[in-house]
C-alpha positions as CSV (number, residue, x, y, z in Angstrom):
1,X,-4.1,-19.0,-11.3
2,X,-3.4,-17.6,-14.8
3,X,-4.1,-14.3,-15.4
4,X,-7.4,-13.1,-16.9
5,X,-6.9,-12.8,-21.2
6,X,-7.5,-9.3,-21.7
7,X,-8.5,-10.2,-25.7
8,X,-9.4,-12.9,-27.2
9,X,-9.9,-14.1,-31.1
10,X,-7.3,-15.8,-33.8
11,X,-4.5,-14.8,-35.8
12,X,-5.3,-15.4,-39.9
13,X,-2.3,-16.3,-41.2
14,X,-3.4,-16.9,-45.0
15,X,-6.3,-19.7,-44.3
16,X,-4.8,-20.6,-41.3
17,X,-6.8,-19.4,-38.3
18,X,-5.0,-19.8,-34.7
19,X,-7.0,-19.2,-31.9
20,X,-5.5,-17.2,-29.2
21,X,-5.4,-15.8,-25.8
22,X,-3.8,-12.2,-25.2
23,X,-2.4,-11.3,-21.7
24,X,-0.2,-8.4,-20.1
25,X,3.4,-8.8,-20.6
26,X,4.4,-6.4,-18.3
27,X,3.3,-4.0,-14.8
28,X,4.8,-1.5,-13.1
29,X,6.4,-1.7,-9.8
30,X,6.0,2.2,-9.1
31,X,5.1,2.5,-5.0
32,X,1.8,4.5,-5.5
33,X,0.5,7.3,-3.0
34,X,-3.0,8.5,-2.4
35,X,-3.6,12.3,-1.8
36,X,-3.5,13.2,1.9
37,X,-5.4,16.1,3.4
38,X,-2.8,17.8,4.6
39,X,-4.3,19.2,8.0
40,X,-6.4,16.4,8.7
41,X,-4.7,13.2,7.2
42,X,-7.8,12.0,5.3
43,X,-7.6,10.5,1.9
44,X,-9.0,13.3,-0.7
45,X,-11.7,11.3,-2.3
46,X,-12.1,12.2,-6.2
47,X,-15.9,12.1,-7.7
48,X,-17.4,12.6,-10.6
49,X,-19.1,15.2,-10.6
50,X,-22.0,16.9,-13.0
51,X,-22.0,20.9,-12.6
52,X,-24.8,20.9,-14.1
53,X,-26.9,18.9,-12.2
54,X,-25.3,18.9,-9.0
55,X,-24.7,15.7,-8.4
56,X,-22.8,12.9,-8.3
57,X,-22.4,10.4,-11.5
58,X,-22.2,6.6,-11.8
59,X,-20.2,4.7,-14.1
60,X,-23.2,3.5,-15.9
61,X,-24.2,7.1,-16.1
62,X,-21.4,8.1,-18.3
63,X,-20.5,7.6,-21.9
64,X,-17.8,9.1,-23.9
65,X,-17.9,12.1,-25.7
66,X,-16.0,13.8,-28.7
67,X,-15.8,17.5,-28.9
68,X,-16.6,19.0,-32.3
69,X,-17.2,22.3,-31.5
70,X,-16.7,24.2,-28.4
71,X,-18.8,22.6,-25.8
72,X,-20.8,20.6,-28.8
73,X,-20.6,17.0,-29.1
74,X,-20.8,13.8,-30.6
75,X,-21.3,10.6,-27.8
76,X,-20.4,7.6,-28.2
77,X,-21.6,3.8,-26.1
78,X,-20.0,0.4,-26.1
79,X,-22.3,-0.6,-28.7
80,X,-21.9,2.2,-30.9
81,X,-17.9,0.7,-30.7
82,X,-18.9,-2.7,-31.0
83,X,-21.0,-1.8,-34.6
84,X,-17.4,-0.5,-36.3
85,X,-16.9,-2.5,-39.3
86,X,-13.5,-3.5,-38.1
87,X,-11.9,-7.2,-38.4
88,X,-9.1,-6.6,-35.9
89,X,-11.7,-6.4,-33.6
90,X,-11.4,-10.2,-32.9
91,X,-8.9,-11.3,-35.1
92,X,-5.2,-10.5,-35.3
93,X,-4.7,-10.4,-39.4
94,X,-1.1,-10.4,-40.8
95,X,0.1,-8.5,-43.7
96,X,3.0,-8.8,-44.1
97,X,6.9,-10.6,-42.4
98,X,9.8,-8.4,-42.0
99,X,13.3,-8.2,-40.4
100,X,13.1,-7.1,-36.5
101,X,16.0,-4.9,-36.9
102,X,13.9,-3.2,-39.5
103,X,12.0,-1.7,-36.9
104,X,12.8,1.6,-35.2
105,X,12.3,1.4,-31.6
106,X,10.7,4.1,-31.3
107,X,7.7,2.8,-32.7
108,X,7.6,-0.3,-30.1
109,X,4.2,0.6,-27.4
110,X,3.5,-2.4,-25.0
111,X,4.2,-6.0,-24.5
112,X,1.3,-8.4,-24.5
113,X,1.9,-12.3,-24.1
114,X,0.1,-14.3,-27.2
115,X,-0.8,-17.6,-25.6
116,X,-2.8,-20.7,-27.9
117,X,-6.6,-20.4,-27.5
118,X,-8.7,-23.7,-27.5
119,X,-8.0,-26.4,-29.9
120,X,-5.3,-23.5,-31.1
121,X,-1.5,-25.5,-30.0
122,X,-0.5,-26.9,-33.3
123,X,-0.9,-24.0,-35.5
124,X,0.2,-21.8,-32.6
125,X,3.3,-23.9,-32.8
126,X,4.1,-24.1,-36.4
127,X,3.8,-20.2,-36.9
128,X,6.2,-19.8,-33.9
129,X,8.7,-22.3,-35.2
130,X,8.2,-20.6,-38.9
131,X,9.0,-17.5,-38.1
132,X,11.9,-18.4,-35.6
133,X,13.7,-20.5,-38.1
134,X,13.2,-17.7,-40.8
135,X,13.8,-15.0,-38.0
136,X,11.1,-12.7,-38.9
137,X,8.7,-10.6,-37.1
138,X,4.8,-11.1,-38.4
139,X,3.0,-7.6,-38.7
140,X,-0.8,-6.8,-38.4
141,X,-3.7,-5.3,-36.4
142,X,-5.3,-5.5,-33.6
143,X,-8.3,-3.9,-31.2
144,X,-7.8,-3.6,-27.8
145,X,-9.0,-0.8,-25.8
146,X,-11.2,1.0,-28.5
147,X,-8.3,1.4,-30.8
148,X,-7.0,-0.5,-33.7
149,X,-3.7,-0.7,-33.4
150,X,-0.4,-1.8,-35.9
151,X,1.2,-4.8,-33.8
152,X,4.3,-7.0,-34.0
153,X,4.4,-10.7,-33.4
154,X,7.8,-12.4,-32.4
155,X,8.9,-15.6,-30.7
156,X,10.6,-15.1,-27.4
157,X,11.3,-18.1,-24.9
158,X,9.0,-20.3,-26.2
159,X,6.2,-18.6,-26.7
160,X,4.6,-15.7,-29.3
161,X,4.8,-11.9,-27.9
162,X,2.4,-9.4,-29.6
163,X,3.7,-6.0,-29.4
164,X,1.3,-2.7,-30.1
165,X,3.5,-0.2,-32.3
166,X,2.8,3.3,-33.0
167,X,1.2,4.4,-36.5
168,X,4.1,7.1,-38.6
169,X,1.3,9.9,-37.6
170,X,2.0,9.5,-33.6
171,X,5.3,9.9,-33.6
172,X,7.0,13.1,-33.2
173,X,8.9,14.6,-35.3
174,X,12.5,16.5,-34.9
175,X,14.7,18.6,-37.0
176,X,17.8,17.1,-35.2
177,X,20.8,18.4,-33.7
178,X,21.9,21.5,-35.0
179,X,25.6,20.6,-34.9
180,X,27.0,21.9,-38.1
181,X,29.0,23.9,-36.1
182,X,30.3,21.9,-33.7
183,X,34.0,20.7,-34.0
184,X,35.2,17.4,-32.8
185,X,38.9,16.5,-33.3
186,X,40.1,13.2,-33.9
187,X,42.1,12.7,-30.5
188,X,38.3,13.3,-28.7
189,X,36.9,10.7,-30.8
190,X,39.5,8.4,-30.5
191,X,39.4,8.8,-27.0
192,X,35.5,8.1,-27.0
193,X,35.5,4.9,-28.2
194,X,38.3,3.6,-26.8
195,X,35.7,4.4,-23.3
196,X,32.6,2.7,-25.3
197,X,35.2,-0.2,-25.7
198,X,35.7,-0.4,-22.3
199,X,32.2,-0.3,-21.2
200,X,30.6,-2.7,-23.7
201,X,29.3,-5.9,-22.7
202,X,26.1,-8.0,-23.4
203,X,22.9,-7.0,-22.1
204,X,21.2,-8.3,-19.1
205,X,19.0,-6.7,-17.5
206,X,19.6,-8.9,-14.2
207,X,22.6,-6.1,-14.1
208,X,20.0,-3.5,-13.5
209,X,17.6,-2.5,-10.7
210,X,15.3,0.2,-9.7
211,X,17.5,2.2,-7.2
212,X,14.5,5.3,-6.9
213,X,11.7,3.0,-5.7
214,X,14.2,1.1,-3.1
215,X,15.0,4.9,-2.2
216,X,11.6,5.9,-1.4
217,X,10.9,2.4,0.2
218,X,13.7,2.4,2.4
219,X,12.3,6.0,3.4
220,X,9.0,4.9,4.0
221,X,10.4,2.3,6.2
222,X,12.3,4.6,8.5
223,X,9.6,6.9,8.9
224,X,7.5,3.6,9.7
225,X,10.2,2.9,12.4
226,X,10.2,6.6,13.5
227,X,13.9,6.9,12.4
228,X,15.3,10.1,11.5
229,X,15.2,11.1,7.9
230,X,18.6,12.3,7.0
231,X,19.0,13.6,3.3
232,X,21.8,12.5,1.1
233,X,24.5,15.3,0.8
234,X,24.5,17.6,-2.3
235,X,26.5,16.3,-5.3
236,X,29.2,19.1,-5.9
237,X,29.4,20.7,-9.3
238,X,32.2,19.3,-11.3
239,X,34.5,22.0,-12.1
240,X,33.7,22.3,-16.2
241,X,36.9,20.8,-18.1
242,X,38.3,20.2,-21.2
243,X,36.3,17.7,-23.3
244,X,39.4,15.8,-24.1
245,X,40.6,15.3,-20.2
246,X,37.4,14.7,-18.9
247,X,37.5,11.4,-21.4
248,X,40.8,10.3,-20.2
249,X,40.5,10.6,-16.7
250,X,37.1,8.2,-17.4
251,X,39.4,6.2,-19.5
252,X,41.3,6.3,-16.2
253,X,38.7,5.7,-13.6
254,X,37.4,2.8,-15.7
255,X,40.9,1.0,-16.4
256,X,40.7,1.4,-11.9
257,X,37.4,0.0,-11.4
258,X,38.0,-3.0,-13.8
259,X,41.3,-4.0,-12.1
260,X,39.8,-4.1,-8.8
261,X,37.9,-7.3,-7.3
262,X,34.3,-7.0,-7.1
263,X,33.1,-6.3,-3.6
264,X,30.8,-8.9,-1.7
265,X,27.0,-7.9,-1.9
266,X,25.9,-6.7,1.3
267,X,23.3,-8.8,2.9
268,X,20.2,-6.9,3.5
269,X,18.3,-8.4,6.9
270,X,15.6,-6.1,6.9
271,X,12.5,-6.7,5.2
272,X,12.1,-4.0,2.0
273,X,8.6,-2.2,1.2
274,X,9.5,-2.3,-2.4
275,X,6.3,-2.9,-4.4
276,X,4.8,-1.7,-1.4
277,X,1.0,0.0,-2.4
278,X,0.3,2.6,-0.4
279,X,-2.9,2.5,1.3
């Protein structure tokens, strides 16, 4: 069963109006806890609560408030929202195509997949083959969660990917590095990129895996099993060294692990918790 749309409305492209479908592109895989009373065991239930009147609120009780002054404020409903004089609130309007790489990714928020609406395939389909045969990235706005927000849309795998970007204001800033100061010789550098040589390759992200949560999920597992818990040993402080031998002897190490045969995964025969939700 597809996944609920979490917004829908069209893309204006010029006169063109697409209808679309947006969904969540991504979800996290983080093993979640609930708070324990220590003593007792019992899940700590959290309420809202009113101090003023004692008791507790419903959802349908609550709206949201902005504060103006201390403890002074301005409340806002869903229909109050619903009245702001905003197009992006059901359509997606572009303003302008750029390069990808033009893009910092800094600015990049969340991944939402863009998916045709009714009657919505054909126009769907000739704005995702436009923009992958000029290999641009569309830019606009869009509401979702009471926020307009600037947005990407890109082709990837066959279908379009919306994805929310930060406005210039919400980023922070930095002075930089201070390294005005700081001295590299040519030999260090030299030595540096000779190690980035040796460790480039293509990016897959098949090559990488979530080592904490299978941690804390083969741990949950033992104490399921009543094994002993036994902590890792201590990594040793590396004696500090000179900037230049540390690169070599990685040079070194690398040059090693590269010449030997990769070892046969081992077979795990136990069933894993990871993704487990607690409670």
């Amino acid at each position: 069963m597809a996944e609920r749309a979490i917004w829908s409305g069209i893309i204006s492209f010029g006169l063109v109006s697409i209808p679309v479908k947006l969904h969540s592109a991504t979800r996290s895989k983080d093993i979640s806890f609930k708070l324990i009373h220590a003593s007792c065991g019992t899940p700590i239930q959290q309420k809202r609560w009113c101090p003023t009147d004692e008791v507790e609120v419903a959802w349908e009780e609550i709206v949201r408030g902005y504060e103006y002054g201390k403890g002074r404020f301005v409340t806002m409903t869903d229909e109050d929202f619903e009245k702001l004089p905003v197009r992006s609130k059901h359509s997606i309007d572009i303003s302008a195509f750029v390069e990808g790489s033009e893009i910092d990714p800094i600015y990049f928020e969340k991944a939402y997949h863009l998916m045709p609406g009714d009657r919505g395939e054909k126009p769907y389909a000739l704005l995702m083959r436009a923009l992958t045969e000029k290999d641009l990235v569309a830019i606009a706005t869009i509401t979702i969660r009471k926020k307009e927000q600037l947005c990407a849309l890109r082709p990837r795998e066959g279908s379009l990917m919306l994805e929310t970007l930060f406005y210039p204001d919400e980023i922070v800033a930095t002075e930089g590095a201070n390294l005005s100061k700081t001295k590299v010789t040519a030999e260090e550098v030299k030595l540096a990129q000779q190690l980035i040589t040796m460790l480039r390759k293509p990016f897959d992200p098949e090559d990488y895996k979530d080592t904490y949560r299978e941690a804390v999920s083969e741990l949950i597992d033992a104490k399921l099993e009543g094994k002993e818990v036994v902590a890792a040993p201590e990594r040793k402080e590396t004696e500090v060294i000179d900037l230049r031998e540390a690169l070599a002897r990685s040079l070194k190490r690398s040059r090693g692990s590269k010449a030997k045969p990769n070892a046969p995964a081992r077979r795990r025969t136990r069933k894993s918790t990871t993704g487990r939700k607690a409670g």
